[in-house]
C-alpha positions in Angstrom: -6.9 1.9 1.8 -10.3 1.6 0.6 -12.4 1.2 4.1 -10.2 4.0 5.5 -11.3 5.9 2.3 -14.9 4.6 2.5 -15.3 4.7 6.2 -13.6 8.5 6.2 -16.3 9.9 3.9 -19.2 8.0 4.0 -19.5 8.2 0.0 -20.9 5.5 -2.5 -19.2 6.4 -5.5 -18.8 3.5 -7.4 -19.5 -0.3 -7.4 -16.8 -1.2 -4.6 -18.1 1.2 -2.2 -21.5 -0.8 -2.5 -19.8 -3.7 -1.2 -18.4 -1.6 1.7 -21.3 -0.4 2.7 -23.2 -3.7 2.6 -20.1 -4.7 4.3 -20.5 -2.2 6.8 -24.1 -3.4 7.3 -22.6 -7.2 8.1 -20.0 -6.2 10.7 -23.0 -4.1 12.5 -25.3 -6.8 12.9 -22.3 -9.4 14.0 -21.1 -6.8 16.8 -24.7 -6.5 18.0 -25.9 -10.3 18.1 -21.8 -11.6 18.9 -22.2 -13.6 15.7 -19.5 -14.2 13.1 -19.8 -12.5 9.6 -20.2 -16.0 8.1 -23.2 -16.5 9.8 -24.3 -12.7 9.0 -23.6 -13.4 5.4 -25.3 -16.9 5.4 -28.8 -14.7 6.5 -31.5 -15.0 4.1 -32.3 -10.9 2.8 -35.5 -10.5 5.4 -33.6 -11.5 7.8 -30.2 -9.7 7.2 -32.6 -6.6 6.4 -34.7 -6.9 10.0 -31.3 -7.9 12.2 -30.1 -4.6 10.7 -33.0 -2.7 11.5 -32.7 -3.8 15.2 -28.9 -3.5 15.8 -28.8 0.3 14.6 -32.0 0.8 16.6 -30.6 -0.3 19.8 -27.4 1.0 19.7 -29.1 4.5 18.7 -31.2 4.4 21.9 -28.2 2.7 23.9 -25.7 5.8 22.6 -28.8 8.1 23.8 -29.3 7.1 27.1 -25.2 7.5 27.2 -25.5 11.1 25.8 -28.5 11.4 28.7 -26.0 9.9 31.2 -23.4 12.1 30.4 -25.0 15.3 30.5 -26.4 14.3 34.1 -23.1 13.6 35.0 -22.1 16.7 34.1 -24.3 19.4 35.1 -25.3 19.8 38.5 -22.9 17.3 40.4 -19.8 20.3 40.1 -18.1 20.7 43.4 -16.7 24.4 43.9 -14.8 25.1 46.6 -15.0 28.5 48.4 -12.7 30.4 50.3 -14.4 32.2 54.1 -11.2 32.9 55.3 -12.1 36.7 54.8 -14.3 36.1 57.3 -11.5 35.8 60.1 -10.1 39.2 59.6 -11.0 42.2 61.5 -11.7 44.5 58.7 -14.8 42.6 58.0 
């Protein structure tokens, strides 16, 4: 399928690949706002341009401050547990 192809590689290599990305562009700004592609495609060019601009520079900062998240949550907060049983014995 073409998007699998498209979205798989990332490549503009001819005309239809064009449309995917622009296509691309659409259902990123309708998944930000919760608006439907109709009303992404009905956007005048300024607007489509500076909605696009904003959706990909929130969800960068958002899918930082998860990356952030997640390294705290993973460094520091690791419970070992130790065994001081060899404590008990006599040969200590």
């Amino acid at each position: 399928m073409k998007v699998e192809r498209y979205l798989k590689t990332g490549k503009i290599d001819n005309p239809t690949d064009v449309y995917l990305h622009i296509q691309t562009f659409a259902y990123i700004i309708a998944k930000h706002y919760g608006v439907s592609l109709q009303e992404v495609y009905g956007m005048d060019k300024e607007m489509f341009k500076q909605s696009l601009v904003w959706a990909m520079a929130v969800d960068k900062r958002e899918k930082q401050q998860q990356n952030k998240q997640n390294k705290q949550n993973n460094t520091g907060s690791e419970v070992v547990s130790v065994d001081y049983s060899f404590l008990d014995s006599e040969d200590f």
